[in-house]
C-alpha positions in Angstrom: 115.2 148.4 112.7 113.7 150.8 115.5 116.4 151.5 118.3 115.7 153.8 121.2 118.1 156.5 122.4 117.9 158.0 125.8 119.3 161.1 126.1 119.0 163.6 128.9 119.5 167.2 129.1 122.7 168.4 130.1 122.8 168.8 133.8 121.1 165.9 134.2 122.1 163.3 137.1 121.2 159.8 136.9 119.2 158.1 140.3 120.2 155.0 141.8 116.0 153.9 141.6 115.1 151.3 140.6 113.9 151.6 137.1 109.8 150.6 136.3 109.7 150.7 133.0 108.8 153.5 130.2 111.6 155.8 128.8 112.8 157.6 132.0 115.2 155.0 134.1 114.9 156.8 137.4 111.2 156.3 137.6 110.2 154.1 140.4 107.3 151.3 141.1 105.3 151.5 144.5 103.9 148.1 145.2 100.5 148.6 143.7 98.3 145.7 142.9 99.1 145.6 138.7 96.1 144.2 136.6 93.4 144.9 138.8 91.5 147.5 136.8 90.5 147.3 133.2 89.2 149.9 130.3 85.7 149.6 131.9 86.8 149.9 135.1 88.8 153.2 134.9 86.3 154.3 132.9 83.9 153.9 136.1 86.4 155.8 138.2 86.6 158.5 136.3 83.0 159.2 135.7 82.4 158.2 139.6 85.1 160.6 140.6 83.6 163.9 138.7 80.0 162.9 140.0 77.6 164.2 137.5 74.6 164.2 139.8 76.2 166.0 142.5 78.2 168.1 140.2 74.6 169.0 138.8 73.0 169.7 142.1 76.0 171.9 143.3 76.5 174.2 140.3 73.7 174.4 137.7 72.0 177.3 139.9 75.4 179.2 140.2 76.1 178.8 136.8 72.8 179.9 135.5 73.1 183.1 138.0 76.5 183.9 136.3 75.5 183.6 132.7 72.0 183.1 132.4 70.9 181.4 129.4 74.3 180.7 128.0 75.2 178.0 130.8 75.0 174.9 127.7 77.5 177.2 126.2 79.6 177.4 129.0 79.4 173.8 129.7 80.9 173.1 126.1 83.5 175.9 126.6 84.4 174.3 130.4 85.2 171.1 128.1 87.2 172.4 125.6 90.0 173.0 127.9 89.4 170.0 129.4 89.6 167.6 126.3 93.0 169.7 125.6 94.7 169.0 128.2 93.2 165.1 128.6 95.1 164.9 125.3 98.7 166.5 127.4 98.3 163.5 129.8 97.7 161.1 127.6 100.4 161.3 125.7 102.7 161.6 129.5 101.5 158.6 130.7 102.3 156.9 127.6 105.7 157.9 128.1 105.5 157.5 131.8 102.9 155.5 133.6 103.2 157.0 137.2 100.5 157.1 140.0 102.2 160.4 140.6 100.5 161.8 137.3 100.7 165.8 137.6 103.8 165.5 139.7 105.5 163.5 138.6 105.3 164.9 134.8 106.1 168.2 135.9 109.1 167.2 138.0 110.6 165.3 134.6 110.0 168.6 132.9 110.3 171.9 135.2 112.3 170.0 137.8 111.6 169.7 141.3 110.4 172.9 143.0 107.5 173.0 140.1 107.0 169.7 139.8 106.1 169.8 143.9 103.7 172.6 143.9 101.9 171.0 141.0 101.6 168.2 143.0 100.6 170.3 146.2 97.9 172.0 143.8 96.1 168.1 142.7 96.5 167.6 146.6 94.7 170.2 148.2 92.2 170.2 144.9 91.7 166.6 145.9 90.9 167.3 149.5 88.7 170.6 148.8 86.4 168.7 146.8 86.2 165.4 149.4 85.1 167.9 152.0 82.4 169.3 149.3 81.2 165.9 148.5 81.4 164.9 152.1 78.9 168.4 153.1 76.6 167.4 150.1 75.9 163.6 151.1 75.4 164.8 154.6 72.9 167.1 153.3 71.3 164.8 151.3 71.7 161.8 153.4 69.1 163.7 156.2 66.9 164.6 153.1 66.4 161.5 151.7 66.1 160.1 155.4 63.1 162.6 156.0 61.5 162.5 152.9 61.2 159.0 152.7 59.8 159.1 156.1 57.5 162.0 155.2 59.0 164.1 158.4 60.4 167.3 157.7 62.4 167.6 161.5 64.6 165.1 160.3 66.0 166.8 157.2 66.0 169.6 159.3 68.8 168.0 161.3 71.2 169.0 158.5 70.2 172.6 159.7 71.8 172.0 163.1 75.8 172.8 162.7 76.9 170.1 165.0 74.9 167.0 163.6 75.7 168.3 160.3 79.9 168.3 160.9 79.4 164.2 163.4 77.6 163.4 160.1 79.7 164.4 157.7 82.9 163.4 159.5 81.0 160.0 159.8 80.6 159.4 156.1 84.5 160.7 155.4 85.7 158.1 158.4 83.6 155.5 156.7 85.1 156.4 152.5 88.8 156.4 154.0 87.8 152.5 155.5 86.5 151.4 152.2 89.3 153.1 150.0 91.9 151.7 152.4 91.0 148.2 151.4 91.7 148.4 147.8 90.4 149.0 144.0 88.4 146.3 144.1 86.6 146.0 147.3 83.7 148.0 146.1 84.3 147.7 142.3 80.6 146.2 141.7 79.3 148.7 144.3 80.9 151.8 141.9 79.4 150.3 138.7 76.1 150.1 139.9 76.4 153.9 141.5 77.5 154.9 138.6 74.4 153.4 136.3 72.6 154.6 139.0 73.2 158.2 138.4 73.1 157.9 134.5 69.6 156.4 134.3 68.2 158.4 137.1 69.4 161.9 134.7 68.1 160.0 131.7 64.7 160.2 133.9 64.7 163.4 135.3 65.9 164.5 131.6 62.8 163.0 129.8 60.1 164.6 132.6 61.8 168.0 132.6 61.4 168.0 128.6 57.7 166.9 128.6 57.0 169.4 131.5 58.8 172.0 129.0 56.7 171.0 126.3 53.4 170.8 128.8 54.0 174.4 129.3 53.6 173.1 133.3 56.1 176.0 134.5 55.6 179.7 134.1 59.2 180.4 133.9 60.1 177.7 131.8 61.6 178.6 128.2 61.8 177.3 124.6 64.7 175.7 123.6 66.9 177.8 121.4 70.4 177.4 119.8 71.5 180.7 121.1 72.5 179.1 124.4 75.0 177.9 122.8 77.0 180.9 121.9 79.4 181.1 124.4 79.8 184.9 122.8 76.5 186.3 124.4 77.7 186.0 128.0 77.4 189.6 129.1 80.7 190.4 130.6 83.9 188.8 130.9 83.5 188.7 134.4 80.7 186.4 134.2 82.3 184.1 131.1 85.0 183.6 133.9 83.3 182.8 136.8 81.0 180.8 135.0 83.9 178.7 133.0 85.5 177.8 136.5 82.3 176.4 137.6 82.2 174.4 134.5 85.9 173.4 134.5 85.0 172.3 138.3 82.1 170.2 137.0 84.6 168.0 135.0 87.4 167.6 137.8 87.8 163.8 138.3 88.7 162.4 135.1 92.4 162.3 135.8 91.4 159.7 138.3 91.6 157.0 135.8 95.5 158.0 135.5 96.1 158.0 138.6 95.2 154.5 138.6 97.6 153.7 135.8 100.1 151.5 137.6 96.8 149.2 138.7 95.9 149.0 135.3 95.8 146.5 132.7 97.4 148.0 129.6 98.8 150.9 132.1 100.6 153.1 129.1 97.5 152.8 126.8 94.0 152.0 128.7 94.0 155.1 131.2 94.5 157.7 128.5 91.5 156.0 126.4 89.4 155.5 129.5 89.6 159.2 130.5 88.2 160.6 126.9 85.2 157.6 127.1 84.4 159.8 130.9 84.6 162.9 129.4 82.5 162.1 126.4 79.8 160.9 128.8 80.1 163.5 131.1 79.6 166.2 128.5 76.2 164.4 127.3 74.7 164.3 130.4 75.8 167.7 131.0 74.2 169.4 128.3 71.3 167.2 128.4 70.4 168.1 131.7 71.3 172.1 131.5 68.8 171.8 128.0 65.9 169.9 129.8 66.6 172.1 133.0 66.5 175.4 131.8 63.6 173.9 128.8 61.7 173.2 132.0 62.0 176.3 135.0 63.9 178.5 132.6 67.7 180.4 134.4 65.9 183.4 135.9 66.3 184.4 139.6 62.4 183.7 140.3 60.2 181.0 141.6 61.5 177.3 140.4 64.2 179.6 138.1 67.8 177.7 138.1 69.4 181.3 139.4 67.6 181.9 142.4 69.7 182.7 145.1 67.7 180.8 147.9 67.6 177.6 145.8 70.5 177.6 143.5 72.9 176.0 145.7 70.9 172.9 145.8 68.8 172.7 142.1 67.9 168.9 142.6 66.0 169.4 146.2 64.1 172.2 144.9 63.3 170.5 141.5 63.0 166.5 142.5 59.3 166.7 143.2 58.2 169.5 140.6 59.5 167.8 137.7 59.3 164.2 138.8 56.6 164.2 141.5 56.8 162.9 145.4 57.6 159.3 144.1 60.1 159.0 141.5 61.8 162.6 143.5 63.3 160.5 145.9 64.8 158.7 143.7 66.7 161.7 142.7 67.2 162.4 146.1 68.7 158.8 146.5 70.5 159.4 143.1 72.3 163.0 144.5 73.3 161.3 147.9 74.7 157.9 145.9 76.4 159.9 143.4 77.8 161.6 146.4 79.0 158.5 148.5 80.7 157.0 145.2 82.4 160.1 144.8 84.1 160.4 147.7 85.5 157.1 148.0 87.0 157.3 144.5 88.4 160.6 145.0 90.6 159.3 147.3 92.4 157.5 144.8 94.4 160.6 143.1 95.4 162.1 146.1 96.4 158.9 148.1 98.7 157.7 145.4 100.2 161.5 144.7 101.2 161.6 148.3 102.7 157.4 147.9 104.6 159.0 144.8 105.6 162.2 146.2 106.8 160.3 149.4 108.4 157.7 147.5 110.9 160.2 145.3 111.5 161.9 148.7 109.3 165.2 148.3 107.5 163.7 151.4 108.4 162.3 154.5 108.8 158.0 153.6 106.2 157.2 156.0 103.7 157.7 153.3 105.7 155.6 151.1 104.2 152.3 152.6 101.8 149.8 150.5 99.6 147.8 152.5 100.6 144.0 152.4 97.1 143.1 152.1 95.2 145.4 150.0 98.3 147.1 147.8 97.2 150.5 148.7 99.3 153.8 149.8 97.6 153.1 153.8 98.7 155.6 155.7 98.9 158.3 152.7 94.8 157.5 152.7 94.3 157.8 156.1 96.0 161.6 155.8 93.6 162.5 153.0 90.7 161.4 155.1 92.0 163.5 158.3 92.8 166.7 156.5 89.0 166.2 154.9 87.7 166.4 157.7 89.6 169.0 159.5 89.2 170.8 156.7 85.4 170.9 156.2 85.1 171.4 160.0 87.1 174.7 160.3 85.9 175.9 156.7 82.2 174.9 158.0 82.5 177.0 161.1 83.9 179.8 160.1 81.5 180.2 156.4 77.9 180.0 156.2 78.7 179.8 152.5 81.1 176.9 152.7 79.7 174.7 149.7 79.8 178.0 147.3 82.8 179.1 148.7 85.1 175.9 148.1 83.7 175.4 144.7 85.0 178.6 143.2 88.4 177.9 145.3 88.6 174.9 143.6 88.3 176.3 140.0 91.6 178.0 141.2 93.1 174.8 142.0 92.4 172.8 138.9 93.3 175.4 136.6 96.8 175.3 138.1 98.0 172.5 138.5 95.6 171.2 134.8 98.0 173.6 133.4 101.1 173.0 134.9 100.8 169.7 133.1 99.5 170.6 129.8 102.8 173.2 129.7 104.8 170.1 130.8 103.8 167.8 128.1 104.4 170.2 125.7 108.4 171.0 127.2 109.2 167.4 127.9 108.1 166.2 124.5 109.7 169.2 122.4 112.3 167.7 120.8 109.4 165.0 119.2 107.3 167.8 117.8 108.5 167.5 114.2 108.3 164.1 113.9 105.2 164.2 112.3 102.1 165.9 112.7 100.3 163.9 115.1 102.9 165.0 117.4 102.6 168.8 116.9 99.1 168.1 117.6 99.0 165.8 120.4 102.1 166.6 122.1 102.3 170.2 121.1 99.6 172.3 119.9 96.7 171.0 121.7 98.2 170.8 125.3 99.4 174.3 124.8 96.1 175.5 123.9 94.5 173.6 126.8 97.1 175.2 129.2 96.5 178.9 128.0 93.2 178.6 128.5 93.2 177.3 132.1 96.1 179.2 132.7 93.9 182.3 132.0 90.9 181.5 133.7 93.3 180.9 137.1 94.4 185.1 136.6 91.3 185.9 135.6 89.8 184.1 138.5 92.2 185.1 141.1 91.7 189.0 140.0 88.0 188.7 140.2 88.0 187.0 143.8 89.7 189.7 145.4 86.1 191.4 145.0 84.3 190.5 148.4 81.0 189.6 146.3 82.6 187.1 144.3 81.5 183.6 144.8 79.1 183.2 147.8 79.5 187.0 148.8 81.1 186.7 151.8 84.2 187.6 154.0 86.3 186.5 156.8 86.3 189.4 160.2 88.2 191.9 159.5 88.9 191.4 155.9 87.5 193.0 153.2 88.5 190.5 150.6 86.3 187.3 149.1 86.6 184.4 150.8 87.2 182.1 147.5 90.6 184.6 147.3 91.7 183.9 150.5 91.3 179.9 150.6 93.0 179.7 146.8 95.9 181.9 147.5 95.8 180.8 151.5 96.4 177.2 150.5 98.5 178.1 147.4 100.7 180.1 149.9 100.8 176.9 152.8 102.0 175.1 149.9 105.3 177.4 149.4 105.7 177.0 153.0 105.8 172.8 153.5 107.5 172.9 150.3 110.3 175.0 152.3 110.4 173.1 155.0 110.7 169.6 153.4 113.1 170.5 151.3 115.5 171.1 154.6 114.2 167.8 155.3 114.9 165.9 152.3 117.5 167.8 149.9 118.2 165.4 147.9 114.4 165.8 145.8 115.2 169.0 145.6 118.6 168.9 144.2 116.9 166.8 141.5 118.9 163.8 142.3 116.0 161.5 142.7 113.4 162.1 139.9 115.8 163.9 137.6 114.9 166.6 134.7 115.2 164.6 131.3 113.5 164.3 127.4 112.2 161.3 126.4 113.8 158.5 124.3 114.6 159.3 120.8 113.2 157.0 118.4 115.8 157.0 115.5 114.5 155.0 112.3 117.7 153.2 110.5 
């Protein structure tokens, strides 16, 4: 006979919630609409989330220009990590299937202070890379418009500030709508999106390989297996900078998580469905770095991936070389999708962090209401889609390197609050780590690895960006520090700050007597 033991720390107080289910009794539901997303389905989100096109777009040129040949390396060392610290939630949300994910882990393990800026730290990750994805389908949305129309003055509209933010602020208005009316309101929409941008790569992969084997490009390179030695990166430095670019390429998969109290199977299906996204997105990774750098080589001339007038945007420059006028707008149209997709999914992890965080009082409870309707966090949506756009708009006119810029202050972002969770999974589940090996592994040893490592790209990181030419190279007036350092420990620092002053608002998260510290039950064999 199995029996299960609950048994919290000492100190521990017990909440008056009402219990959802899993091993920790003051764990709440939040009204979500259960069974409406399957293993396919989260799958989608996940992969749809990350954005591999755009990803692509956005950082193989930087990467290339931080580590040169060695970016397929670096893509397998920005997954390591990754798959490490997949494993940490995992074995959480088995445990606890929360919308709150990263927050609400941390709060069962650190307690509540922690457990808060964690979930600050997925927040303003979350809105940093909407206002990306919202800049790079505004971009490409005047692109595709102009080069379908054969009239360069209308992609050059993206070049003009103001159409550029009415655009963009358009296309975030228009992903809050959509994402406000549920999981499933564009759910064949996503699926298609998402095949969209993995046969259009499968395209652009076989043309850039046969123009690599045609000889076509003067900078392109044979293939060789040293670009895969992760060792030959040239400095630390580099290794670093280039890891946090690869760590941002994989950001999304923890979407499918946050999805795990609309999904069917919700302790099992969103752990399995974040290692099928992962798996892909590593494939199509290293099959496009390969074919790219096989085809225009990673130097900093001509079609090279590193050169600095062209790297921010690899796809625009290489749609028409490698696939030709025709099927180059179809990468065009792929970059722009992939976009689109993107930013309605990624409103899904930050929404229902905000519903959680409001609804164990870390918030105010305004953001604690469900729609009637459509079973989404409303008005917590509606916030993510307004601080978006604010966002974007002041980052936008105050950087002329905004793109570059956010991506490397993201890296920050991920890596702390990726490893706040691994270190989490491996405290809350200590007592379990003898049972067997599987849990050392899973629960202990793996997560704890994962965390290290992210945990030491984030100092590394954050010591590097105090150099003015890190990331894009530029500085606010009057400061001679780099940008990326000031938005990542800016926002980390507005973070202590809201945390201070909701905790005089609501004292009762904060005296842990709502999501309470605890271990998880204690399965005793008789």
């Amino acid at each position: 006979m199995t029996q299960l033991d609950v048994r919290p720390q000492a100190g521990d107080t017990v909440s008056g919630a009402t219990p959802r289910g899993g091993s920790d009794g003051d764990v709440r539901g939040k009204g979500l609409g259960k069974g409406s997303v399957g293993l396919v389905g989260s799958a989608v989100i996940g992969i749809s989330t990350v954005a591999p096109v755009y990803c692509l777009t956005s950082t193989l040129g930087s990467t290339a220009g931080e580590v040169g040949m060695q970016m397929p390396a670096i893509f397998l060392a920005g997954f390591l990590p990754m798959l490490l610290v997949a494993f940490a939630y995992r074995e959480l949300n088995k445990a606890m299937p929360d919308c709150g994910t990263s927050f609400t882990w941390t709060v069962k393990a650190f307690g509540p202070r922690i457990g808060w800026m964690c979930g600050w730290g997925l927040v303003i990750a979350t809105i940093i890379v909407l206002s990306n994805l919202a800049g790079v389908a505004t971009s490409f949305f005047w692109l595709t418009i102009g080069k379908i129309a054969h009239n360069p003055s209308i992609a050059a509209l993206d070049d003009n500030k103001l159409v550029h933010i009415v655009t963009c602020l358009t296309l975030i208005a228009a992903a809050t709508a959509i994402s406000y009316r549920g999981m499933t309101a564009t759910k064949g929409v996503q699926y298609a999106l998402v095949g969209l941008q993995l046969v259009v790569l499968a395209i652009f992969v076989a043309m850039a390989l046969q123009k690599a084997s045609a000889g076509t490009f003067d900078t392109g390179l044979s293939f060789s297996w040293s670009w895969m030695n992760p060792f030959a990166v040239e400095s630390m430095a580099a290794f670093t900078a280039g890891l946090s670019l690869s760590i941002f390429m994989y950001w999304g998969w923890d979407a499918c998580l946050a999805t795990n109290e609309e999904t069917t199977g919700s302790a099992k299906t969103p752990g399995r469905a974040s290692l099928i996204a992962m798996v892909v997105l590593v494939g199509s990774y290293l099959a496009t770095g390969v074919a790219a750098q096989m085809a225009v080589g990673s130097g900093a001339e001509g079609l090279g991936l590193a050169n600095e007038e062209t790297s921010g945007n690899v796809f625009e420059v290489l749609a028409d070389p490698v696939m030709g006028s025709l099927l180059g707008v179809l990468l065009f149209v792929a970059v722009l999708a992939s976009a689109a997709a993107s930013l309605q999914t990624t409103f899904i992890p930050v929404a229902r962090t905000v519903l959680a965080m409001s609804t164990y009082e870390a918030l105010p409870p305004s953001y604690a209401k469900v729609h009637p309707k459509f079973k989404t966090p409303g008005r917590a949506t509606i916030m993510a889609g307004v601080a978006t756009g604010v966002f974007y708009t002041v980052m936008t006119l105050v950087s002329e390197n905004v793109l570059t810029d956010t991506i490397f202050a993201l890296g920050l972002m991920i890596c702390f609050y990726y490893s706040l969770t691994a270190f989490a999974c491996v405290w809350y589940f200590r007592g379990d780590l003898r049972n067997s090996a599987r849990d050392l592994f899973f629960k202990g040893i793996f997560p704890i690895l994962g965390g290290v490592l992210l945990a030491s790209v984030f100092f590394k990181t954050l010591y590097d960006a105090w150099d003015p030419s890190y990331g894009s190279g530029s500085t606010l007036p009057g400061l001679d520090v780099g940008n990326v350092f000031v938005i990542g420990v800016g926002l980390l620092a507005l973070g202590l700050v809201v945390m201070f002053v909701t905790e005089r608002r609501s004292p009762a998260f904060f005296r842990g007597e709502v999501l309470t510290k605890s271990t998880p039950a204690l399965v005793v064999q008789d």
